[in-house]
Structures are given as structure tokens and as C-alpha cells.
C-alpha positions as CSV (number, residue, x, y, z in Angstrom):
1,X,0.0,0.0,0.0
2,X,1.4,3.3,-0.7
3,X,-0.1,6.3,1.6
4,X,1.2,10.3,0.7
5,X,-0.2,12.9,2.9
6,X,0.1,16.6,1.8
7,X,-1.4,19.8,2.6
8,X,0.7,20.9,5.9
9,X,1.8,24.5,6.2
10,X,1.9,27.1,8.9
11,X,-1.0,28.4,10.2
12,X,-2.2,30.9,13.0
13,X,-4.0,29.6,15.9
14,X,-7.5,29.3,15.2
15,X,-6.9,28.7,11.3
16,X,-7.7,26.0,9.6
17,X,-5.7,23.7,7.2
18,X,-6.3,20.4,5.1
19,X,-5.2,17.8,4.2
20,X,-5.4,15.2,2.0
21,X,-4.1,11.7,1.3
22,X,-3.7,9.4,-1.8
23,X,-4.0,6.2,-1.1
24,X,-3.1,3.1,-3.7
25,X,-2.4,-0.8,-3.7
26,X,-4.0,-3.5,-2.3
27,X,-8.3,-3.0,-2.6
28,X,-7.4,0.3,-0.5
29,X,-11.2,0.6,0.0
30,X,-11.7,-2.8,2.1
31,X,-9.4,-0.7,4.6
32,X,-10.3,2.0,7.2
33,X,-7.8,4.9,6.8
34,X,-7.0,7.1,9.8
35,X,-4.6,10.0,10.2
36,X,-2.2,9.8,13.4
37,X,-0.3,12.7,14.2
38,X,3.5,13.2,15.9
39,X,4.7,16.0,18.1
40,X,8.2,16.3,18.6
41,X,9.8,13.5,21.1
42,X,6.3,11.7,20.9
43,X,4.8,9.0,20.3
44,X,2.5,8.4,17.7
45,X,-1.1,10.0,18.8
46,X,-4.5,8.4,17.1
47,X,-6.7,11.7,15.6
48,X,-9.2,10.1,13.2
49,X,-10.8,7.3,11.3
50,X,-13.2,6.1,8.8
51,X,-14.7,3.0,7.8
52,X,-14.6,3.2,3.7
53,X,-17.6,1.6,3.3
54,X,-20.4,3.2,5.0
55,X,-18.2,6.3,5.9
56,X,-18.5,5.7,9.7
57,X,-15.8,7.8,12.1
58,X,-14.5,8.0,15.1
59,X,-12.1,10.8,16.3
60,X,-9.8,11.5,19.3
61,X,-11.3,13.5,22.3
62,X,-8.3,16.0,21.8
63,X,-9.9,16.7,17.9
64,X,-13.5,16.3,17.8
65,X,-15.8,18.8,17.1
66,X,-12.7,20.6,15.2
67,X,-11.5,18.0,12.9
68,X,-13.5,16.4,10.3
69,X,-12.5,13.3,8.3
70,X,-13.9,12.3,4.8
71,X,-13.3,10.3,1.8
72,X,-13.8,10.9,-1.7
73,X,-15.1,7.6,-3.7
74,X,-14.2,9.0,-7.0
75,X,-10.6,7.1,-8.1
76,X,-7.6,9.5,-9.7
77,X,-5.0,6.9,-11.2
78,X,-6.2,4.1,-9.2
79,X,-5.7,6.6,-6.2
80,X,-8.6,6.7,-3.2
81,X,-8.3,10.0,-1.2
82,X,-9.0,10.7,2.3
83,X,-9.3,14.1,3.8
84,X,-9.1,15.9,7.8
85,X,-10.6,19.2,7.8
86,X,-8.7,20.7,10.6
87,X,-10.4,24.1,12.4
88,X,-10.0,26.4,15.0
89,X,-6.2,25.0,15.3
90,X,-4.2,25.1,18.7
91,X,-0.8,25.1,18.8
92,X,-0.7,21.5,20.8
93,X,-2.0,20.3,16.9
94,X,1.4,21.2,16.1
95,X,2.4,17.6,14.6
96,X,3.4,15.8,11.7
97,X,0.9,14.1,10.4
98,X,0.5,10.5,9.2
99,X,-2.0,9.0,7.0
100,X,-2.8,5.2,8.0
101,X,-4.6,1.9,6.0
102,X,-5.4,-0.7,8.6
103,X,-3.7,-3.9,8.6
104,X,-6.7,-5.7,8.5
105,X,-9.7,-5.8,6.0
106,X,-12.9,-4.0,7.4
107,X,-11.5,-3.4,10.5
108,X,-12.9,-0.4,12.2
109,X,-12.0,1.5,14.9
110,X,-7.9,0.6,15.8
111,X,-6.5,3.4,17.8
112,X,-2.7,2.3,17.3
113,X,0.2,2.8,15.2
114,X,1.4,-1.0,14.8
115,X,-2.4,-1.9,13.8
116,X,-1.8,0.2,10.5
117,X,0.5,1.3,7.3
118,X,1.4,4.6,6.8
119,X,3.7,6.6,5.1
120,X,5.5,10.2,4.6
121,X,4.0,12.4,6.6
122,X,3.1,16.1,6.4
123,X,4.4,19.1,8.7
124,X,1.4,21.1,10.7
125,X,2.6,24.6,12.7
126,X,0.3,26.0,14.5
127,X,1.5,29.6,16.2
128,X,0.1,31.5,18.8
């Protein structure tokens, strides 16, 4: 599976930024995608997911109600895409940012790094 996230910048607190991913390889929309996010000298943190079939979500406490994940069924080169709306931005978002396929076929709901792929990431700043 190949995963490319793009769409990071810098941004003011309180902006908003998004972000997209191309996803390709394997039958990428059996998979749930999510986006993790890492801070400097941290771990990987869980933000958002969503079931590709059906569209179901489920975000981190620390993002919902600001962040909004989607996906856009339409195919570009055999690439699926996969989106996070990011609002009213903090600087604690500050991050890069992963997109993720699961490991496992219709899987929903994994909250941890090892259960998916992912690949380059993309460089949020958020200032105050």
C-alpha cells in the first residue's frame, strides 16, 4: 500500500488547514484509513478514522468537534483519497501528520500505530 499525505503548512491559531491523502495498492477501500499525528519527542497520537464503506468515524477527544474526516469515492490513477478538515487550530496540533490503512480488512476502529501502514508524513505549525 502506498499512503502520501500533503497539505501541511503554517498556520495561525484558530486557522484552519487540510489535508489530504492518496491512497493506492492493495483494494485500498476494504481498509479504514485514519490519520495519526507526531509532536516532537512523541509517540504516535490516534486523531481520526473512517470505515470506507459506509463512511463511519471515530475521532480523538483531543480533535472532535474541530477536525472532520472524509473520503472521496471517485478514483484518480487508481488513487482513493482521504481528507481531515482541521479548524479552529491550537498550537498542541502542532504535529506531523500520518496518514494510515489498517492492517486488516474491514476493520474499524484501531486506535494504534502498529495496527496500520502509513507513510511520509506532512508538517502542521500551528502559532500563537
Amino acid at each position: 500500500v502506498q499512503l502520501q499525505a500533503s497539505g501541511g503548512g503554517l498556520v495561525q491559531a484558530g486557522g484552519s488547514l487540510r489535508l489530504s491523502c492518496a491512497a493506492s495498492g492493495r483494494r485500498i477501500n476494504r481498509y479504514s484509513i485514519a490519520w495519526f499525528r507526531q509532536a516532537p519527542g512523541k509517540e504516535h497520537e490516534f486523531v481520526a478514522v473512517i470505515r470506507w464503506i459506509g463512511g463511519n468515524t471515530w475521532y480523538a477527544d483531543s480533535v472532535k468537534g474541530r477536525f472532520i474526516i472524509s473520503r472521496d469515492n471517485a478514483r484518480d490513477n487508481d488513487r482513493n483519497f482521504v481528507y481531515l478538515q482541521m479548524n479552529s487550530l491550537k498550537p498542541e496540533d502542532t504535529a506531523v501528520y500520518h496518514c494510515a490503512a489498517d492492517r486488516i480488512m474491514g476493520r474499524f476502529g484501531a486506535s494504534r500505530i502498529d495496527d496500520y501502514d502509513y507513510g511520509q508524513g506532512t508538517l502542521v505549525t500551528v502559532s500563537s
